[in-house]
C-alpha positions in Angstrom: 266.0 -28.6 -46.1 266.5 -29.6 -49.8 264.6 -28.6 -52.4 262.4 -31.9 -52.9 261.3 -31.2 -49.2 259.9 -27.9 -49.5 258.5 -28.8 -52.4 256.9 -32.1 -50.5 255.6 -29.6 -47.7 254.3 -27.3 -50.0 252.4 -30.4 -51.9 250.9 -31.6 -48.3 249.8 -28.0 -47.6 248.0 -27.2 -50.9 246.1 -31.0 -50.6 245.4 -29.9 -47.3 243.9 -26.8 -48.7 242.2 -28.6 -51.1 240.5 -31.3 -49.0 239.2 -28.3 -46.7 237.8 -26.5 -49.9 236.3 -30.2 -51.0 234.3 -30.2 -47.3 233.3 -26.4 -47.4 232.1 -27.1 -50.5 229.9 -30.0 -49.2 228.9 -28.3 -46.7 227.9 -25.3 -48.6 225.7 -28.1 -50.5 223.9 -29.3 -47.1 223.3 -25.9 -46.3 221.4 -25.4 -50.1 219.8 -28.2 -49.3 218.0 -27.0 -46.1 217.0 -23.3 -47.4 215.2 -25.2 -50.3 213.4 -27.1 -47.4 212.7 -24.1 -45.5 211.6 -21.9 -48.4 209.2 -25.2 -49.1 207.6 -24.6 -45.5 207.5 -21.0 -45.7 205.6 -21.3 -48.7 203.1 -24.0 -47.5 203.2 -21.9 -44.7 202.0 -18.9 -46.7 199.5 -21.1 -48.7 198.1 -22.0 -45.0 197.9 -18.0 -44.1 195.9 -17.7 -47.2 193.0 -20.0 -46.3 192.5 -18.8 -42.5 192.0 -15.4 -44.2 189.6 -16.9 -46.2 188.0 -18.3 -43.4 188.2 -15.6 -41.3 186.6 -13.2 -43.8 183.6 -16.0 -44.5 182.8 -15.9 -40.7 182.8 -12.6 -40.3 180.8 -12.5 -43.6 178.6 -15.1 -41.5 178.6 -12.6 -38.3 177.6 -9.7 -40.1 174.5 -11.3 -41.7 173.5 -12.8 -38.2 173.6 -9.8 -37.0 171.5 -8.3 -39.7 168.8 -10.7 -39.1 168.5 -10.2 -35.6 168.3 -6.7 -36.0 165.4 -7.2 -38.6 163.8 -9.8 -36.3 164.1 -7.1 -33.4 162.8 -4.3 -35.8 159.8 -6.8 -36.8 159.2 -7.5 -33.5 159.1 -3.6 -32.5 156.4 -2.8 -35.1 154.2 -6.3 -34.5 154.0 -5.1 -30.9 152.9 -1.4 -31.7 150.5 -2.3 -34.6 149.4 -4.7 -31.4 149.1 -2.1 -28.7 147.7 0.7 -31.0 146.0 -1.2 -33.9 148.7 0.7 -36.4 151.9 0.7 -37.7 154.0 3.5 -36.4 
């Protein structure tokens, strides 16, 4: 093999070399591409999180203060029917 033939081989292989770097490093840019779209999502996903807390702490906000009314309507309701049945408040 001369010398202009090895150095022809060794040409093809580093252009071969080359071409595959050229692709990884499209690929590489795809890739950045998609975890830029997924952090996007994780984020909106995060905002989403945020707001069902804040709805879940409203209702049981809402829940508690139901509750406290029927257990002033029940307390009420105890003392109207003693101050009925004895003509006093206990």
């Amino acid at each position: 093999m001369t010398d202009n033939e090895k150095l022809d081989l060794i040409l093809n292989k580093v252009q071969g070399i080359e071409a595959d770097i050229h692709g990884m490093k499209s690929e590489m840019q795809d890739m950045k591409t998609d975890i830029q779209g997924i952090k996007q999502r994780v984020d909106k996903l995060a905002l989403g999180q945020l707001e069902i807390q804040k709805e879940i702490y409203m209702l049981n906000r809402k829940i508690s203060d139901t509750y406290n009314v029927a257990l002033d309507a029940l307390g009420t309701s105890a003392e109207n029917r003693t101050w009925l049945e004895h003509g006093t408040l206990a």
